[in-house]
C-alpha positions in Angstrom: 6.6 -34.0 -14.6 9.0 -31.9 -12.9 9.1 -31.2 -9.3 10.5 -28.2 -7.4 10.8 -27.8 -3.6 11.2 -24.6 -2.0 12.3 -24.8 1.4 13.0 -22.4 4.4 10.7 -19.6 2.8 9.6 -16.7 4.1 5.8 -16.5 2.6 3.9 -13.9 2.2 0.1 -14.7 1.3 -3.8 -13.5 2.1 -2.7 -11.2 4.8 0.1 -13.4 6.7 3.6 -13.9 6.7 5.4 -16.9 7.9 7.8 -19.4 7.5 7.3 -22.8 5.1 8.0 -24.4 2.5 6.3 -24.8 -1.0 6.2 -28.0 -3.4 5.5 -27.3 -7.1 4.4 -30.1 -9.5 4.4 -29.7 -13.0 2.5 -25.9 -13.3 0.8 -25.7 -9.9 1.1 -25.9 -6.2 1.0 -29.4 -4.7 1.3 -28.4 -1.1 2.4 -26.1 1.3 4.1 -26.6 4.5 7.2 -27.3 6.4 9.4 -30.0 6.2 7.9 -31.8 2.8 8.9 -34.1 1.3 9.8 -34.6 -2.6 11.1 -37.0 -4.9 14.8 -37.7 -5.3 14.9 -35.8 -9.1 12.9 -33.0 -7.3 15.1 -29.4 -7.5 15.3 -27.8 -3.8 15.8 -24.6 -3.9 16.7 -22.9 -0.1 15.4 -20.0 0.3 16.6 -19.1 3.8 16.1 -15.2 4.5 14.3 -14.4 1.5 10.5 -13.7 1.1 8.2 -15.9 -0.8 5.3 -14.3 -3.0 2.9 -14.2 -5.7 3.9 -13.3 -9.1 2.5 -10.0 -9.5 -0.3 -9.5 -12.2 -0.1 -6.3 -13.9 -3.3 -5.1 -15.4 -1.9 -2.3 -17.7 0.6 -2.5 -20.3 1.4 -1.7 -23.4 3.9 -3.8 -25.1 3.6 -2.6 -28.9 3.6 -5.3 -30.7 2.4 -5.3 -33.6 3.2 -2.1 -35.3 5.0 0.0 -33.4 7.7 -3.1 -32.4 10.7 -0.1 -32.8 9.8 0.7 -29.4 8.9 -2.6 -28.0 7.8 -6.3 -28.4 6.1 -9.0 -26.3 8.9 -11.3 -26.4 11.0 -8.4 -24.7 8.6 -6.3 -22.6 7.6 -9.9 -20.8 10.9 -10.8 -20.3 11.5 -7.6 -18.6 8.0 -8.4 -16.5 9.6 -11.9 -15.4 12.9 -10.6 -14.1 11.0 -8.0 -11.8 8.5 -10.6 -10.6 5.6 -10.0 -12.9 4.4 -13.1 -14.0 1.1 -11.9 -15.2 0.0 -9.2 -17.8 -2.9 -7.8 -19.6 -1.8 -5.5 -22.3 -3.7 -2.7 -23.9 -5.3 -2.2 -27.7 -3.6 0.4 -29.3 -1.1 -1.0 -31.3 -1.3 -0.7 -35.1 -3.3 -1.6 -36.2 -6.1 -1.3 -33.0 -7.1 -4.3 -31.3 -10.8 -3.9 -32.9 -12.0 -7.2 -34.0 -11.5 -10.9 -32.7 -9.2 -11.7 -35.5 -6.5 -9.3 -34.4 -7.1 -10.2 -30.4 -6.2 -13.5 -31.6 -3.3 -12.4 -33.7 -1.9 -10.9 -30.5 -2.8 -13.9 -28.6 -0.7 -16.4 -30.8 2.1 -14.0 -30.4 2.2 -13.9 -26.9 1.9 -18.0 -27.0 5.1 -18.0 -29.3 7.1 -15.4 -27.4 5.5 -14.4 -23.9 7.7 -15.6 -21.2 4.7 -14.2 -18.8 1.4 -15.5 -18.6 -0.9 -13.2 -20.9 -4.1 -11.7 -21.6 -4.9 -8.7 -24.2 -8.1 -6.6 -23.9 -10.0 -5.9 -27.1 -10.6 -2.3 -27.8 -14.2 0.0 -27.7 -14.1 2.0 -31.5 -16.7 4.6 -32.6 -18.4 1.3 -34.8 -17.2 -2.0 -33.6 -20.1 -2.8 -30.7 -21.2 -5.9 -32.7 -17.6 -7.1 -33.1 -16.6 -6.6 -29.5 -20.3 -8.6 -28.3 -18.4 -11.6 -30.1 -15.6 -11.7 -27.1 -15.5 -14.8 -25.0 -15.2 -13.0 -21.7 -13.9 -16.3 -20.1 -10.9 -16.1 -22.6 -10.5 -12.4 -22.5 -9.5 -9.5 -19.5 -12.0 -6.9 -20.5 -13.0 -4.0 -23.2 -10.7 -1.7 -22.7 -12.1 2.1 -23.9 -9.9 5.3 -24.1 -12.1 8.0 -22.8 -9.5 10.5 -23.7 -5.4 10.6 -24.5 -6.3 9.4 -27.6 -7.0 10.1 -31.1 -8.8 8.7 -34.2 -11.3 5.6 -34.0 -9.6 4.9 -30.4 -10.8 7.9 -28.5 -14.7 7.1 -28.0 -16.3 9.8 -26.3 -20.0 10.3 -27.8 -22.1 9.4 -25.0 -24.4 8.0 -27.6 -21.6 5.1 -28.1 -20.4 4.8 -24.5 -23.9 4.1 -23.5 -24.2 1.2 -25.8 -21.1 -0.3 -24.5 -21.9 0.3 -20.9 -25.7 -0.9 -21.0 -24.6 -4.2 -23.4 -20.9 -5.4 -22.2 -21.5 -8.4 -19.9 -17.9 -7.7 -18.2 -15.4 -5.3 -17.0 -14.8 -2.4 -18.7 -11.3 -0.6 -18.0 -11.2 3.1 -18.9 -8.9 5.7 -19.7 -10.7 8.7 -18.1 -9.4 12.1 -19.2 -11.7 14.8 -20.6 -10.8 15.5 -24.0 -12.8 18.8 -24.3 -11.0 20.3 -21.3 -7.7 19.0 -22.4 -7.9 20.2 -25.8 -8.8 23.8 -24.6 -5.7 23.5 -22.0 -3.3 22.6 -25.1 -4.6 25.5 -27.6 -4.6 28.2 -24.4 -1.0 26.9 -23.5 0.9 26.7 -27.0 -0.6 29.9 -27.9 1.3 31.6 -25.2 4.5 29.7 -25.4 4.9 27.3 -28.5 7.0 24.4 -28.6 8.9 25.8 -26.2 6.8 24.7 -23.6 8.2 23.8 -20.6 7.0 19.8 -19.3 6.0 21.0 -15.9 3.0 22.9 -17.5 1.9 19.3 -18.0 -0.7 18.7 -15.5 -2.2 21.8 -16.0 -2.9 21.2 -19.6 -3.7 17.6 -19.0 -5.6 19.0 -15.5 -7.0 17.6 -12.3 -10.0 19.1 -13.9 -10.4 16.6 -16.9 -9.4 13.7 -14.6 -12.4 14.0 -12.2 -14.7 15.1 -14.8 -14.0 12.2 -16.7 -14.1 9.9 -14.2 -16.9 10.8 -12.4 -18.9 10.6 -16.0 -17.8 7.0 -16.2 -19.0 5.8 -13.2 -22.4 7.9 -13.8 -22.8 5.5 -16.9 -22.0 2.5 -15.1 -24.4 3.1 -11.9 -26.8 3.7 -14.5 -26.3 0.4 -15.7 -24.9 -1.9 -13.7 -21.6 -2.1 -15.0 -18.5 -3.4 -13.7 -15.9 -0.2 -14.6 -12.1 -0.4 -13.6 -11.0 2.9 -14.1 -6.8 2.6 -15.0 -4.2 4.9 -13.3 -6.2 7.4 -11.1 -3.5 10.7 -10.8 -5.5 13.2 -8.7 -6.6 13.3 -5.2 -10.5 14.6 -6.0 -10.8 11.4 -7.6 -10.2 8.6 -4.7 -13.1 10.2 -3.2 -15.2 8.6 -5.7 -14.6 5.0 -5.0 -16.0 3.1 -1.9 -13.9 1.0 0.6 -16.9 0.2 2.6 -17.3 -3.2 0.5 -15.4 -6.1 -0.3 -13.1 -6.2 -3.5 -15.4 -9.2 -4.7 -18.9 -6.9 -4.2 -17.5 -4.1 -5.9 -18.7 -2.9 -9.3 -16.6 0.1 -9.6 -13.1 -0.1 -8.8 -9.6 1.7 -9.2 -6.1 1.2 -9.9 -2.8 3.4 -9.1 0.2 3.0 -11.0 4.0 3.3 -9.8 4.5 6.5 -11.0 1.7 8.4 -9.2 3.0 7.4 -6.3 6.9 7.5 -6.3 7.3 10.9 -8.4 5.1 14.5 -8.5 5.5 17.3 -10.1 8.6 18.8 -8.5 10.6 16.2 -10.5 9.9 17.2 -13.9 12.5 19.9 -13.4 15.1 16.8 -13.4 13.3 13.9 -15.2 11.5 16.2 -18.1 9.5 14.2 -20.2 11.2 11.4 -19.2 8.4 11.3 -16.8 5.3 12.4 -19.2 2.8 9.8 -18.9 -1.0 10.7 -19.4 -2.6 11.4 -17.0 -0.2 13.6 -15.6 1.6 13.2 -12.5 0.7 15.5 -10.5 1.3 17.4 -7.1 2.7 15.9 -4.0 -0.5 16.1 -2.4 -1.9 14.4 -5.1 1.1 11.7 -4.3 0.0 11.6 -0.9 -3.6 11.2 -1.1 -3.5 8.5 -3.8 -1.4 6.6 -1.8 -3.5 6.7 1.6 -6.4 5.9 -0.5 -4.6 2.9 -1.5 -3.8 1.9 1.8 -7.6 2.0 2.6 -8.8 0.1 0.0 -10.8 2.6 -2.0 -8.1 2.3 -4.6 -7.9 -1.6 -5.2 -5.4 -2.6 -7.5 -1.2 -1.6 -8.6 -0.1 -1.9 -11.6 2.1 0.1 -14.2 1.0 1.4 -17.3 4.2 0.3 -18.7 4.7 1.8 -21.8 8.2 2.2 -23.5 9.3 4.8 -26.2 12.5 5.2 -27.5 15.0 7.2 -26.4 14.7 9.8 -29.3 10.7 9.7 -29.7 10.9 10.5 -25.3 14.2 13.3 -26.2 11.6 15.8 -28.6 10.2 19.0 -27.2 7.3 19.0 -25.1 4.7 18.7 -27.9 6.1 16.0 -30.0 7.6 14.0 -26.6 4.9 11.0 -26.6 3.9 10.0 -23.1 4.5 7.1 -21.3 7.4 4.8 -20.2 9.3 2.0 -19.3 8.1 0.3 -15.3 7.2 -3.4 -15.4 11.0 -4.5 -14.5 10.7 -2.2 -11.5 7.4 -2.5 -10.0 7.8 -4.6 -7.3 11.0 -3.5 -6.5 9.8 0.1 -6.1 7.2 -1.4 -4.2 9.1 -3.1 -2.0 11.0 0.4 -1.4 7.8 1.6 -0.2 7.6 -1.2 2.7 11.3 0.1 3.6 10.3 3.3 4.0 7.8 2.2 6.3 4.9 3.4 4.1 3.3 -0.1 3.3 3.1 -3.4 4.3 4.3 -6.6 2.6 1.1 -8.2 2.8 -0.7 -5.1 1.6 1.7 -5.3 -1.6 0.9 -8.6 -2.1 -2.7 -7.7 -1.9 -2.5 -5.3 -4.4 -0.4 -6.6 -6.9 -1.4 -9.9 -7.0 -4.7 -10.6 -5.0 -6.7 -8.4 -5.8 -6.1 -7.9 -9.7 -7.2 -12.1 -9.3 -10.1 -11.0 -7.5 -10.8 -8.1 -9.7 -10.9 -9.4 -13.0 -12.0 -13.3 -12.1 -8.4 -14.8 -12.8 -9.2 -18.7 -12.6 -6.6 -20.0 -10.5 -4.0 -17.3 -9.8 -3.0 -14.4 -7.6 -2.8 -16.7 -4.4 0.1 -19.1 -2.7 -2.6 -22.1 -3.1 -2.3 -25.9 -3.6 -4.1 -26.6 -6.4 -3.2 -23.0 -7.9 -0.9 -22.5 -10.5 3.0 -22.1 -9.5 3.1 -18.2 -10.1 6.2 -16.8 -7.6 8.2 -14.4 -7.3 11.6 -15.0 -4.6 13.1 -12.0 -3.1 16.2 -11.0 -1.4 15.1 -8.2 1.0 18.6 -6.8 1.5 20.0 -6.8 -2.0 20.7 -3.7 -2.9 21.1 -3.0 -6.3 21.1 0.3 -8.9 19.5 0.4 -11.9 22.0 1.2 -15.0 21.6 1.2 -18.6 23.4 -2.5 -18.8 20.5 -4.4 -16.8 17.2 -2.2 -18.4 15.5 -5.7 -20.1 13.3 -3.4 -21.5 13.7 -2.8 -25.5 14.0 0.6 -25.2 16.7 0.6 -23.1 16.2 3.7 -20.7 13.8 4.0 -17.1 12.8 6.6 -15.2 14.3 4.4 -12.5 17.8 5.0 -14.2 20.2 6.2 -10.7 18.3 4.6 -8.8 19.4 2.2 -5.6 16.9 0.0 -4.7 17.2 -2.1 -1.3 15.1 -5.4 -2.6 15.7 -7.5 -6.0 14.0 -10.5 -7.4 16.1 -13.9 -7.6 13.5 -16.0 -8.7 10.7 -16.1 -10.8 8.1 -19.0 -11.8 5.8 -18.9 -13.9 3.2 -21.7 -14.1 5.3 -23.8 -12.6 8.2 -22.9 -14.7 11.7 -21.3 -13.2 11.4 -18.8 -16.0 14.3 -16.4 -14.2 16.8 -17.5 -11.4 19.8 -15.2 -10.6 20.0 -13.0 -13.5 19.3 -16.2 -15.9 16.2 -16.7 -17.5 15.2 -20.1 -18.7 13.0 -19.6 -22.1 12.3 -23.4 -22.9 8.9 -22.5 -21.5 6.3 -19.7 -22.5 3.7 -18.4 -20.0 -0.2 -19.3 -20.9 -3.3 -17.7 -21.5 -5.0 -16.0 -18.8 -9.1 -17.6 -18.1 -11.5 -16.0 -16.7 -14.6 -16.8 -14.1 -17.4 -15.6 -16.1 -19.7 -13.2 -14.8 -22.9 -14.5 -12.3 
C-alpha cells in the first residue's frame, strides 16, 4: 500500500489555516500533523510555501459523453478537472441519448470507471414519463434527479406542473433544477428575432433569456418543494432578485433549499459580451454587474451555498455561429479554482471561505460519504497550490477537448501543482499519472 508524506504544508480546512503536515495511506488520510513520521518507501513531498486543500467537488458538469463526444468526453473533461484541482464531479443527463433509465446511468457509470481520472457521480434525469424508472435510483449510489425546468427541449424540458409535482411529492432526495421560465423565454425569443433576425446581437441575451424567467422559475420551484418537503438545489443562480429567496439563517446541514453560483456569474457581466460574444453565452444568461455583485455578497453570506461550474464545452465552430444557432455553454472546470483563487487576491474572498464552498459544503450538501474535508480516516482528495505562480492561459495548456476558454488571455496569479485523488497523485507539475481512475461517489442516505 503506498504511502505519501506531505510535509511543511500550508492547510487550509473547516475554517482554519495553518501549518502541518499530512500522511496518506493507500486512498485516505492516516494522520495529520507536524513532524510525522512515515516509512522509508514513503514519497515526501515538501511543500514549503504552498497551500494545502481539498479537492474541489464540482456539482455541475456536462462532459458529453455519450453522443455528443465531438465536443467532449469523460476521459478528457476529468483530466482537465484534475489538473485545476477538481477531484470530484457530478455530471448532468443530457447527453444522447438522455440519462432516463438505470440502464444508461450505469452505462455512464462504467465509463467514468474506465476513463475518469476524477472521482464521479452522474445524476439521472426527470422526463415527461419516466417517474417509475427514476423511483428505481439507489440514492446512496447516485447525486440526485436532475430536472431541466427550462433551456431545454423535447422529453428533457419538464414543465407541466402536473409532472413536477409527482417528482417533488415522491423523490426521497435532492433534486437539482434548471430554473428558467420557458413561457417567458419563448415570448422574449419570438419578440426579439422578429425585430432583428439572425443578426441579433449576443448582448440582447439576458433580456431574451430575462431576470424575469429566472426568479419566476425559481421561486415556483421552491413553492413545490415547501409544499412538500423537498430537498431542491437550484444550479447556477444568475440574477440578484433571486438570492433573496434562499435563507442563511440555518446551517448548510438544516437546509432543505439551497443554491449554487457558478464561475462565470461572478467573474464576467454583461459589458463583456461586446469582447467575448457568444463565447460567453451560457444559459442562464450572465447578466448585469449588479447582478455580479449581488450574487457574489450573497455567496459570502451563505445564502448561496455551493461553487461550481456548469462546465460545458462546445467546439469552436458550433460556439463561432450567429446568435441563434451559437449553443450556450462552455469550457471552466480547468479554471475554477484558479479563478477562485484570483478572487482571494483581489481581496474579495477568503481562502477558507473557497474551501467551504467548493469542497465542504457540496459534501455537506449532497451527503458525500467521506470527502470534502482534510480528515484522517477521509479519503486523500487534495489539491497543492503555489500561491505566486503566475501563469496565462493559452491555447497549448486548454486540457479541455475543445480546445478554447473563456479564460483564453488570461494571467492568473495561483496554479495547481498537485492533485490527489483518493489517495492517488493523479497530476504533479504538469504530469498526470493515469495508472489510477477516480471512484464512484456514495452517498449518506436521507434520515
Amino acid at each position: 500500500m503506498k504511502t505519501t508524506r506531505i510535509v511543511n504544508a500550508n492547510i487550509v480546512n473547516e475554517g482554519k489555516v495553518f501549518q502541518g503536515d499530512v500522511l496518506i495511506k493507500g486512498q485516505y488520510i492516516e494522520a495529520i500533523g507536524t513532524n510525522l513520521s512515515a516509512p522509508a518507501a514513503a514519497t515526501t513531498i515538501d511543500a514549503q510555501g504552498k497551500y494545502l486543500l481539498p479537492g474541489a467537488i464540482d456539482d455541475q458538469v456536462h462532459f458529453r459523453e455519450p453522443g455528443l463526444t465531438h465536443k467532449a468526453t469523460i476521459y478528457s473533461e476529468a483530466r482537465a478537472a484534475v489538473a485545476g484541482g477538481v477531484t470530484s464531479f457530478m455530471e448532468m443527463p443530457n447527453t444522447n441519448p438522455p440519462t432516463f433509465t438505470q440502464q444508461l446511468l450505469e452505462d455512464k457509470f462504467a465509463i467514468a470507471a474506465r476513463n475518469a481520472l476524477a472521482n464521479h457521480s452522474f445524476f439521472i434525469g426527470a422526463a415527461n414519463d419516466n417517474l417509475d424508472e427514476v423511483m428505481k435510483t439507489d440514492i446512496t449510489r447516485v447525486c440526485g434527479l436532475k430536472i431541466f425546468m427550462g433551456s431545454s427541449t423535447g422529453n428533457l424540458l419538464v414543465d407541466a406542473p402536473e409532472t413536477l409535482e409527482a417528482f417533488f411529492s415522491r423523490w426521497p432526495a435532492l433534486i437539482a433544477t434548471h430554473c428558467e421560465d420557458e413561457a417567458t423565454i419563448r415570448h422574449n425569443t419570438a419578440e426579439f428575432k422578429e425585430r432583428y433576425g439572425e443578426d441579433l446581437p449576443v448582448e440582447y441575451h439576458p433580456l431574451i433569456r430575462s431576470a424575469e424567467a429566472c426568479y419566476k422559475s425559481s421561486s415556483f420551484a421552491i413553492g413545490l418543494a415547501r409544499k412538500h418537503g423537498t430537498r431542491l438545489h437550484i444550479l447556477h443562480i444568475s440574477t440578484g432578485a433571486e438570492t433573496a429567496l434562499f435563507d442563511n439563517t440555518i446551517p448548510l446541514a438544516q437546509k432543505k433549499i439551497t443554491a449554487e453560483a457558478c464561475v462565470h456569474h461572478l467573474w464576467f457581466n454583461d459589458a463583456d459580451y461586446k469582447t467575448l460574444g457568444t463565447r460567453i453565452k451560457w444559459n442562464p444568461a450572465v447578466k448585469t454587474a449588479t447582478d455580479q455583485q449581488t450574487i457574489f455578497q450573497a455567496l459570502l453570506d451563505d445564502r448561496i451555498d455551493v461553487i461550481a461550474t456548469d462546465h460545458a464545452p462546445h467546439t469552436w465552430e458550433e460556439k463561432s455561429n450567429t446568435y441563434f444557432k451559437a449553443p450556450s455553454g462552455g469550457p471552466l472546470v480547468q479554471h475554477s479554482l484558479v479563478a477562485m483563487l484570483e478572487f482571494y487576491h483581489q481581496g474579495k474572498i477568503s481562502l477558507e471561505t473557497i474551501v467551504q464552498k467548493m469542497s465542504h459544503n457540496p459534501a455537506i450538501l449532497f451527503r458525500i460519504q467521506k470527502r470534502g474535508y482534510i480528515r484522517e480516516g477521509y479519503f486523500a482528495d487534495l489539491a497543492l497550490v503555489d500561491l505566486n505562480k503566475p501563469w496565462t492561459v493559452e491555447k497549448p495548456n486548454i486540457l479541455t477537448q475543445c480546445g478554447w476558454s473563456p479564460f483564453e488571455g488570461t494571467t492568473f496569479r495561483s496554479a495547481v501543482t498537485h492533485t490527489f485523488v483518493s489517495g492517488h497523485l493523479a497530476y504533479a507539475d504538469g504530469v498526470f499519472d493515469e495508472s489510477k481512475k477516480g471512484e464512484r461517489l456514495l452517498f449518506h442516505a436521507d434520515k
